[in-house]
C-alpha positions as CSV (number, residue, x, y, z in Angstrom):
1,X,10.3,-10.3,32.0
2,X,10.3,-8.8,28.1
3,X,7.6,-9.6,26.2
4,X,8.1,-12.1,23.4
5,X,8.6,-10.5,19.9
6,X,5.3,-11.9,17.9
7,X,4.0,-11.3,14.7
8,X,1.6,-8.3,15.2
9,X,4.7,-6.4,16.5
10,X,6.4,-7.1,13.0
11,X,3.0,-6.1,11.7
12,X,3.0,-3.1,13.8
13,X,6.4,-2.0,12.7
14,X,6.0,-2.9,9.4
15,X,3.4,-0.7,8.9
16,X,4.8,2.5,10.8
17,X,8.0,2.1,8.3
18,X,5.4,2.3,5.1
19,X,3.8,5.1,6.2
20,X,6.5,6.9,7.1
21,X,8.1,6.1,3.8
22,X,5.3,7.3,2.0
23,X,5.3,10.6,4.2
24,X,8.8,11.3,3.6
25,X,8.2,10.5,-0.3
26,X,5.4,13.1,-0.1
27,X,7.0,16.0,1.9
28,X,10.4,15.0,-0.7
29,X,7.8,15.9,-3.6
30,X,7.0,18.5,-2.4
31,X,9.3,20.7,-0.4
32,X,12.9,18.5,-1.9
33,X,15.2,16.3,-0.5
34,X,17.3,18.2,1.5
35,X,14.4,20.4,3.5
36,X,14.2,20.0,6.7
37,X,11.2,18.5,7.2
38,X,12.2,16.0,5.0
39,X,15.0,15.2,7.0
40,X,13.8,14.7,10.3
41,X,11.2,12.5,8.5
42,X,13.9,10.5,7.1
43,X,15.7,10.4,10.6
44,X,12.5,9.2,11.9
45,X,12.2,6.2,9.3
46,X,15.7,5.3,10.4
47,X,14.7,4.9,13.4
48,X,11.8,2.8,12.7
49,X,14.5,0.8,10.9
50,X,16.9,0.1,13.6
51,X,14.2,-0.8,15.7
52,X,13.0,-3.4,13.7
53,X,16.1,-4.8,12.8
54,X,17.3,-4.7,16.2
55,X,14.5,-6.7,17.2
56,X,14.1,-9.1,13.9
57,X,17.6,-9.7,13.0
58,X,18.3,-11.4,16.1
59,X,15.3,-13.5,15.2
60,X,16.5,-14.7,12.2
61,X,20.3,-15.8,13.4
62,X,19.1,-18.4,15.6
């Protein structure tokens, strides 16, 4: 049985995607877009991303 999808797990997510937006903006300022640190930190947010939406979108078609 999967747990429903509640609030505090948009919360949750929402807040993992801001700070890893502002972490990426950081290392971006710091080091430039295409380092790779900046990179993975972007390929990390995108992750965060798909995740919510995966779990979200479906939400919202119903």
């Amino acid at each position: 049985m999967t747990r429903p999808k509640t609030l505090s797990t948009q919360h949750t997510l929402n807040y993992r995607i801001n700070l890893k937006k502002k972490e990426m903006y950081k290392k971006a300022n710091q080091l430039g877009f295409s380092h790779a640190l900046v990179v993975a930190c972007s390929q990390e947010l995108d992750l965060l991303l798909n995740k919510y939406q995966g779990i979200f979108s479906k939400n919202e078609v119903r």
